[in-house]
N, C-alpha and C positions, 0 to 999 in steps of 0.2 A: 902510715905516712899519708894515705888518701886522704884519711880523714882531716889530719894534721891542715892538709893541702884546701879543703875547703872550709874550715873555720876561716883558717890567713883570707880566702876566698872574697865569703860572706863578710870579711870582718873589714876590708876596705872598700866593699862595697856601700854597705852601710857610713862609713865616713867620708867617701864622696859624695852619697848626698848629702852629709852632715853640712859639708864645705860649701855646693854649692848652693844650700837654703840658706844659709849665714852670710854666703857673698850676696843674695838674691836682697836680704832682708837689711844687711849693710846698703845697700844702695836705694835700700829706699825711705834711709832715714833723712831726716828732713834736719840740713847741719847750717842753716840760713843760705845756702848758697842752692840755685834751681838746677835741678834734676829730672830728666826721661825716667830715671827708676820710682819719681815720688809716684808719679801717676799711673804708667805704662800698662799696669797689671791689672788696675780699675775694671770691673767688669760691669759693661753698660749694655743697658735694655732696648736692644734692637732689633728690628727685622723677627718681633717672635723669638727673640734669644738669648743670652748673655753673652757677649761679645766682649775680647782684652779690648780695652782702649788702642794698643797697640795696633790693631786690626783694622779699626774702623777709621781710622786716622795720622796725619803727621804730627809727630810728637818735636819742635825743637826748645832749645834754650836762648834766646836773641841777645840776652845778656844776663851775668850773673846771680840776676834776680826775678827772670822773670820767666815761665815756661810759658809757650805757644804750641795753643793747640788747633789746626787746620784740617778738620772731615774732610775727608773725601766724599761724603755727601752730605750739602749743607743742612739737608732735608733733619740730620741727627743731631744736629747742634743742641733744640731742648734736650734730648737724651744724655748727649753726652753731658750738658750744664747740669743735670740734675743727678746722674750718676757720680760727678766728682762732688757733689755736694751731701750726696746721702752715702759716701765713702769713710767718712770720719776718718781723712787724714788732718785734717785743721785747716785746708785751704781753701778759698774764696774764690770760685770762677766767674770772670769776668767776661758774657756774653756779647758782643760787635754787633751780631748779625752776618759776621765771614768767618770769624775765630774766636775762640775761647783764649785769655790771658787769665794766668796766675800768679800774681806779686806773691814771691818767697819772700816773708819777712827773716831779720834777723834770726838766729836762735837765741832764747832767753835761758836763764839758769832757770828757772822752773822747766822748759822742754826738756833741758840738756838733762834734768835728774828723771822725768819722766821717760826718756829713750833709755840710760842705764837701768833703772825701776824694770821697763820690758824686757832688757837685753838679757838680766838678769834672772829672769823668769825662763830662760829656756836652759839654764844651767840647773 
């Protein structure tokens, strides 16, 4: 019965991570509309480190298409410009001088078969 008791255990453990790397990686699929999950996770070369984007900065949405990004220190803005550029999620950071902007284009049916192509891959 013990034993019975820790396969059940093990066996929802392992499918809660299951659930939330799949919620993690659902959100950060890029569906034309802007998203804190496209970028959030970005790990940027800072301070001697790699730092989430989340960390080093305000992550919003202003409007449906566009994400704004505002450091908290302006001093990282190259870093962070250049971290979402050598990310290879497909998006263009637009450097101010106070913030970073990223126009979410539409999604096309070539992204849309390239995210199923991925999704697919982890089944």
């Amino acid at each position: 019965m013990e034993k019975a008791k820790a396969i059940l255990n093990e066996a929802l453990e392992k499918m809660d991570k299951a659930i939330l790397r799949i919620s993690e990686e659902l959100g950060r699929i890029r569906a034309g509309r802007a998203s804190v999950g496209l970028v959030d996770h970005i790990q940027i070369e800072v301070y001697e480190d790699k730092i989430p984007l989340k960390q080093i900065a305000n992550i919003t949405t202003p409007d449906g298409t566009t994400i704004q990004i505002t450091p908290y220190d302006k001093s990282t803005l190259k870093q962070i410009e250049k971290g979402i550029a050598e990310s290879q999620i497909g998006l263009t950071p637009v450097n101010d001088g106070n913030v970073i902007r990223i126009s979410v284009p539409p999604l096309t049916e070539e992204r849309r078969r390239e995210v199923l192509r991925r999704k697919a891959e982890w089944y």
